[in-house]
N, C-alpha and C positions, 0 to 999 in steps of 0.2 A: 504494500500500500504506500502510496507517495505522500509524502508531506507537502504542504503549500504553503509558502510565506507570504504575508503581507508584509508587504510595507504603509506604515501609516500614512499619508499624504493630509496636508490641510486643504481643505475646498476652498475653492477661488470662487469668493463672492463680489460679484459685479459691485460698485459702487450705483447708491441709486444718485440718479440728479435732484436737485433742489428744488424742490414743488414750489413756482414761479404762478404768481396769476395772472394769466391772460384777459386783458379787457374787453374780449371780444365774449368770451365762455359768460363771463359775471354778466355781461349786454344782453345776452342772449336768452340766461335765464331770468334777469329783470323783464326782457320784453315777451315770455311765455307768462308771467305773473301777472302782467299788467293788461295782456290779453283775458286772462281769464276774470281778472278783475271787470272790465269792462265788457266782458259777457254776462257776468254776475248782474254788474248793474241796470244792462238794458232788458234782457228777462230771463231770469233765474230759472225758468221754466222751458220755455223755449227754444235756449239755450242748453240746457242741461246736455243733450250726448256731446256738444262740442267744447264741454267745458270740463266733462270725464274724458274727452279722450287726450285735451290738454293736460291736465292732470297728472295724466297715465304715463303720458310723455315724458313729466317732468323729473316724476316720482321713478322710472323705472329707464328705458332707453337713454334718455338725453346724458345721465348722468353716468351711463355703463359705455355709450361710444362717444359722445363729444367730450376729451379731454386735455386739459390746458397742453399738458406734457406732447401731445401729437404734431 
């Protein structure tokens, strides 16, 4: 039966970059807010699937693909 050696090795950890904010990311989600806001105000009701699907946007995609670091 053979024996195996390891050698220990340390892992090469990337350094991360400096999370910088971008003014255009911070714009973008003031201006889905202020959308929604302004669908709030002119009818709450009438409104409502395009203020869930703002919402959904803000709360779930916008924040998992638009990012400053890209």
């Amino acid at each position: 039966m053979a024996k195996v050696f390891t050698i220990p090795v340390p892992p090469r950890i990337p350094r991360r970059r400096e999370r910088t904010s971008d003014p255009r990311y911070v714009d973008g989600q003031r201006l889905l807010v202020e959308a929604i806001k302004y669908l709030t105000q002119a009818d709450r009701i009438g409104n409502r699937p395009a203020i869930e699907l703002l919402s959904e946007h803000v709360r779930t995609r916008f924040r998992m693909t638009d990012s400053p670091l890209a």
